[in-house]
C-alpha positions as CSV (number, residue, x, y, z in Angstrom):
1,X,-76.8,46.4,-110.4
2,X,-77.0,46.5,-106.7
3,X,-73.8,45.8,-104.7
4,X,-73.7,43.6,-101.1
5,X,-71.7,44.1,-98.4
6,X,-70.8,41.6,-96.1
7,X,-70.0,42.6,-92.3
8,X,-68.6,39.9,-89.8
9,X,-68.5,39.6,-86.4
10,X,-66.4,37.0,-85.1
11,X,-65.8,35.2,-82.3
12,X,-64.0,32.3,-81.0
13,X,-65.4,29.0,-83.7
14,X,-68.0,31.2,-85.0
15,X,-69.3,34.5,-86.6
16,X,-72.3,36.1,-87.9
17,X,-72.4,38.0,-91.3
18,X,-74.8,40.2,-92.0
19,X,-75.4,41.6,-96.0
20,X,-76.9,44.6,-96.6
21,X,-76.6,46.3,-100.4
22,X,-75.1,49.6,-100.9
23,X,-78.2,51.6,-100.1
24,X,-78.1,49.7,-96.5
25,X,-81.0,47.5,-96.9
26,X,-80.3,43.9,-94.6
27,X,-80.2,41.3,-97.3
28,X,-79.0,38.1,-95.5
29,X,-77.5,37.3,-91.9
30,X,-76.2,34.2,-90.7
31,X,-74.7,32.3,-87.9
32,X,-71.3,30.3,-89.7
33,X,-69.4,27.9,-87.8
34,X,-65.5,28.4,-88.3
35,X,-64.0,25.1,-86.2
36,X,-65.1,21.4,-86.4
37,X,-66.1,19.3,-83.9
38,X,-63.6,18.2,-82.3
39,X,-61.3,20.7,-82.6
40,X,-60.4,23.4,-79.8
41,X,-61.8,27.0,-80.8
42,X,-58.9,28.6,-79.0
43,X,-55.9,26.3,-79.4
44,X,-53.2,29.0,-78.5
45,X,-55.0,30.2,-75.5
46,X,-56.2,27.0,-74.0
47,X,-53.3,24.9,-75.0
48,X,-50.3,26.9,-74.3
49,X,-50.1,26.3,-70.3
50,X,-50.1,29.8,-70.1
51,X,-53.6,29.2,-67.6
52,X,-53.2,25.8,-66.0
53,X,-57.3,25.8,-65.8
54,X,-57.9,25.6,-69.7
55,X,-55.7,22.2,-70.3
56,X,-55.8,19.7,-67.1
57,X,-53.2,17.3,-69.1
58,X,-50.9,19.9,-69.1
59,X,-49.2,22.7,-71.9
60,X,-48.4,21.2,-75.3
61,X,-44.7,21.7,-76.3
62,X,-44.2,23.7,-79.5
63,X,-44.5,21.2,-82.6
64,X,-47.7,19.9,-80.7
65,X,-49.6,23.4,-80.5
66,X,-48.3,24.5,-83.8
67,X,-49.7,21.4,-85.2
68,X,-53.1,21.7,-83.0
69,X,-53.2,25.8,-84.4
70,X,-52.5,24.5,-88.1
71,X,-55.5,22.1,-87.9
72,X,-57.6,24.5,-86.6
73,X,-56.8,27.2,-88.9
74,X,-57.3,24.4,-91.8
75,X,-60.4,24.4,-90.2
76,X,-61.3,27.6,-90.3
77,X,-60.5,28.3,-93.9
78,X,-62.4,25.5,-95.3
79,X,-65.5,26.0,-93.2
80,X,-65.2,29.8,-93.7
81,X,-64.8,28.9,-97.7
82,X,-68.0,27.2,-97.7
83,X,-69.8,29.6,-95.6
84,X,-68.8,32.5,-98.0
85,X,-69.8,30.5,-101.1
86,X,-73.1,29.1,-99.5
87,X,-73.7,32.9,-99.4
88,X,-72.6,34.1,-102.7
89,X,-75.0,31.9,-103.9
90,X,-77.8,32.7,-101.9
91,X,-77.6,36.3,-102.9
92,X,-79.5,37.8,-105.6
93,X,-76.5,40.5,-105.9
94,X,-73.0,39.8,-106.3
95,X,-70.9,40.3,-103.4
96,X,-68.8,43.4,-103.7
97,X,-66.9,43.6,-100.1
98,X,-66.1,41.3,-96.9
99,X,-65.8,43.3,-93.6
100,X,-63.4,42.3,-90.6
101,X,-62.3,43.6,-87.2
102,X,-58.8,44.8,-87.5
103,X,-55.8,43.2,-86.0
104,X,-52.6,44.9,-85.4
105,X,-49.9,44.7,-89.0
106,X,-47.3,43.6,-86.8
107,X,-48.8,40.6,-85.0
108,X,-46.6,37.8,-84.5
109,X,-47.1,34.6,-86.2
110,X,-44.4,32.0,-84.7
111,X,-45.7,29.7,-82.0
112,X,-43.2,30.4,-79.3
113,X,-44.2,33.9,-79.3
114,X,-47.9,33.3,-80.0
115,X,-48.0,30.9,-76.4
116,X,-46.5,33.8,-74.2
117,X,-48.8,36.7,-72.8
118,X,-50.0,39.2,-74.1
119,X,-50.1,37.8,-77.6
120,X,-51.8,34.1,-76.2
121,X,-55.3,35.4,-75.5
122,X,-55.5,37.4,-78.5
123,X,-53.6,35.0,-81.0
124,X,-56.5,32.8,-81.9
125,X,-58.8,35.6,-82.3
126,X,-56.6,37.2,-84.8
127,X,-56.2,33.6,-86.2
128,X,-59.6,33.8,-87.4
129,X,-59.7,37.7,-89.0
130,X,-56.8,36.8,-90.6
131,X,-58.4,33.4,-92.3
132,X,-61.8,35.2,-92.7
133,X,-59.8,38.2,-94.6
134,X,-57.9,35.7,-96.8
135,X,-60.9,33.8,-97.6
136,X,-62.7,36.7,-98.8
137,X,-59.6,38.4,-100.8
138,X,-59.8,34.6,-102.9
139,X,-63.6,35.3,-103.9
140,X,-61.9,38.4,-105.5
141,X,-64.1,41.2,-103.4
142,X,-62.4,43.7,-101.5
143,X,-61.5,43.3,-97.8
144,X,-62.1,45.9,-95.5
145,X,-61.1,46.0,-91.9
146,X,-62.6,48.0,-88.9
147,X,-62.4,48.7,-85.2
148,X,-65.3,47.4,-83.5
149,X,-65.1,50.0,-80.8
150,X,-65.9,53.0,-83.6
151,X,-67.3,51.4,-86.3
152,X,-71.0,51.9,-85.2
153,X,-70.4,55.5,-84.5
154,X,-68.3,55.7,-88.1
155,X,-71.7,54.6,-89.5
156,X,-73.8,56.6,-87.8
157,X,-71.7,59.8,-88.4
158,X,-72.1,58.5,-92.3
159,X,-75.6,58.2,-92.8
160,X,-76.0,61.7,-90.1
161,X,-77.6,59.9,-87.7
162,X,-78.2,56.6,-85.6
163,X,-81.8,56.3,-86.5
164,X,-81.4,53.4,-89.1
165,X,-78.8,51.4,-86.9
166,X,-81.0,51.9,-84.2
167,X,-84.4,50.5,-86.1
168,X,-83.0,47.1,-87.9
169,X,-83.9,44.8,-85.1
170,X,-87.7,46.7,-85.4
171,X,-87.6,46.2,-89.1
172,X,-86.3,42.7,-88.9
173,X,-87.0,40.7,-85.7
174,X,-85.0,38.7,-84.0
175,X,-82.2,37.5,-83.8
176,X,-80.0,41.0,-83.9
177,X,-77.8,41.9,-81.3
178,X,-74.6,43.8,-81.0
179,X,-72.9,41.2,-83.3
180,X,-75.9,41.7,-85.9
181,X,-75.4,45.6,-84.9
182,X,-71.9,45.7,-85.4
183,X,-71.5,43.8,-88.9
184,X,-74.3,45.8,-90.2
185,X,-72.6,49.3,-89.6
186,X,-69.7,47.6,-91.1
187,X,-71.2,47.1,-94.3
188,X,-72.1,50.6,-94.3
189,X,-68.9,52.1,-93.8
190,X,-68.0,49.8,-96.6
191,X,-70.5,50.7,-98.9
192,X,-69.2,53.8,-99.0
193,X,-65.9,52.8,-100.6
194,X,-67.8,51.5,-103.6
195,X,-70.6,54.0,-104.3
């Protein structure tokens, strides 16, 4: 039976997913939201007084954006829960494998770090992979992680060649951008993990 692949591309509150099966035919993409409405998509980096522009009443003190970051991650990993089964059931295949940008092993995770630079404008980001990875592991496929800035060449030097990267938004129309572009070499590197 055919296996799927998923690739995401995430950004701050939201990420496309693209499917393709194992033989790197597009079987699904999809916009997801990952925050709800009312909720800040980058609490660490907008909340954390680190730039006085992104909060005019002022920083939060620690409880207050650890709470804000909890609720946003709570969030994330029940609207990324019910995007990922919303897709398992629209697939004719079973999923075999969830791609997601890397993030570093040692990233911090307590708040008063988290709020100080660098880690503040990269916190919320890994926030997300981190949910998106855990969310996948828990639908019992393999996770795979990748770094954006390679991963389309990684494909390319897989299938010997750009040419099929370099077609899909030909094949399939609008919308496919870099996001599309990037998820779908994703699921190829994958694929070949599970052939």
């Amino acid at each position: 039976m055919p296996r799927v692949h998923v690739g995401v591309a995430h950004h701050l509150g939201w990420a496309i997913l693209v499917s393709a099966t194992g033989d790197h035919r597009v079987v699904d993409r999809r916009r997801v939201d990952l925050v709800a409405d009312g909720l800040p998509a980058a609490p660490i980096h907008h909340h954390s007084g680190v730039h006085a522009m992104h909060d005019a009443n002022g920083p939060l003190d620690d409880l207050a954006l650890e709470a804000l970051a909890a609720d946003v991650e709570a969030s994330a990993r029940g609207l990324a829960g019910a995007a990922f089964g919303a897709l398992v059931r629209d697939l004719v295949e079973p999923l075999t494998s969830v791609s997601v940008r890397a993030w570093p092993d040692d990233f911090p995770t307590d708040i008063a770090t988290l709020r100080r630079a660098p880690f503040e404008s990269r916190a919320d980001s890994v926030m997300y992979r981190r949910v998106i990875a855990e969310v996948a592991e828990a639908t019992g496929v393999a996770v795979h992680v990748f770094d954006a800035r390679t991963i389309e060449r990684s494909a390319a030097d897989q299938l010997g060649g750009d040419e099929l990267l370099a077609r899909q938004r030909q094949l399939l129309g609008p919308p496919w951008n870099k996001d599309h572009r990037v998820a779908f070499a994703a699921t190829i590197v994958a694929s070949a993990s599970h052939a």
